[in-house]
N, C-alpha and C positions, 0 to 999 in steps of 0.2 A: 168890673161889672159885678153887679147883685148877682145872689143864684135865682133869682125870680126875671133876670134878664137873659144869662145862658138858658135858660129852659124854654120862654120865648123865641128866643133865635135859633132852638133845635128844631121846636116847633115850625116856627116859618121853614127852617131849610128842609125840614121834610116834605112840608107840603108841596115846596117849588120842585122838589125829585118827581115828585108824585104826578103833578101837573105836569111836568118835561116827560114821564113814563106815557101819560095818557096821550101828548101828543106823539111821540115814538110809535104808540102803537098803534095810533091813527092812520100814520105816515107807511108805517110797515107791512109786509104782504106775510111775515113768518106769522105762525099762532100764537094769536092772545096766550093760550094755556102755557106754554114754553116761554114767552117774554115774560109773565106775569110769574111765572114760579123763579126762573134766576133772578128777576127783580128784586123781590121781596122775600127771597133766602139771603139775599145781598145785603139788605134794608134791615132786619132782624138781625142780621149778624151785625152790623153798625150799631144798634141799639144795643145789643146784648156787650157790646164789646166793655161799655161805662154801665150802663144802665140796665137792669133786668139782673140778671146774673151775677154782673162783675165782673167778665172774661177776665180784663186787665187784672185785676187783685187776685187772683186765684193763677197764676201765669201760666192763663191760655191766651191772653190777648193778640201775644206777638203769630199766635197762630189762625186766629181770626183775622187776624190783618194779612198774614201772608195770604191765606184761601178769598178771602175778599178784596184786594186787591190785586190780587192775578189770575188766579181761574175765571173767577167768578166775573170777574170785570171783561174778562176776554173770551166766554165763552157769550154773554149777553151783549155785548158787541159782534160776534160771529152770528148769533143767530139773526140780531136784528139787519145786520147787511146780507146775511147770503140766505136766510129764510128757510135755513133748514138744520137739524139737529147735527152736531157735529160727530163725525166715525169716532169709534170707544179707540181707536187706536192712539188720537189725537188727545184725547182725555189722558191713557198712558205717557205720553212724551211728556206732561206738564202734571203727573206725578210725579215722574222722575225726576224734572228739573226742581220740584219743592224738594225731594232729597238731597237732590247733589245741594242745594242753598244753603240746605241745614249742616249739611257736612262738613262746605268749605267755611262757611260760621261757626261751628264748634271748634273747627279747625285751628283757625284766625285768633278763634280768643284764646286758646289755650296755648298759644305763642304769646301771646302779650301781657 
């Protein structure tokens, strides 16, 4: 593929987020305000990760991808089903659990 064809298809594939978001939040009874900020804290961090920044080349990637693929995807999934901000307690447990990941990985490689 061209890079004038990946940038195309970044393009499309955002839009179709963007449109699947719009229909979510049609469909949904929790607050625009609340779907609309993890949405697009999510979306900017996907951008930032290649693009903008450079997360990847400056290695914060691996940490943008851990925060956007599991908080951030599982807190914007919580709210859009149960329609309400999740307890800070719940935020805590899934800090923790990004520590212990880093741990038992640092761990891991430093055996190998």
């Amino acid at each position: 593929m061209s890079p004038a064809d990946v940038v195309t298809m970044g393009a499309v594939s955002y839009c179709v987020g963007c449109v699947g978001f719009l229909l979510l939040a049609a469909l949904s009874t929790a607050p625009l305000e609340h779907l609309a900020l993890v949405y697009f804290g999510g979306l900017s961090a996907s951008f930032l990760y290649t693009g903008g920044l450079g997360l990847k080349y400056i290695a914060l990637g691996d940490v943008a991808i851990v925060l956007t693929f599991g908080p951030v995807t599982v807190l914007f999934a919580y709210i859009s089903q149960v329609c309400s901000r999740p307890k800070p307690y719940y935020l805590l447990i899934t800090v923790d659990s990004i520590i212990n990941l880093f741990i038992i990985t640092s761990s891991f490689n430093k055996m190998t």
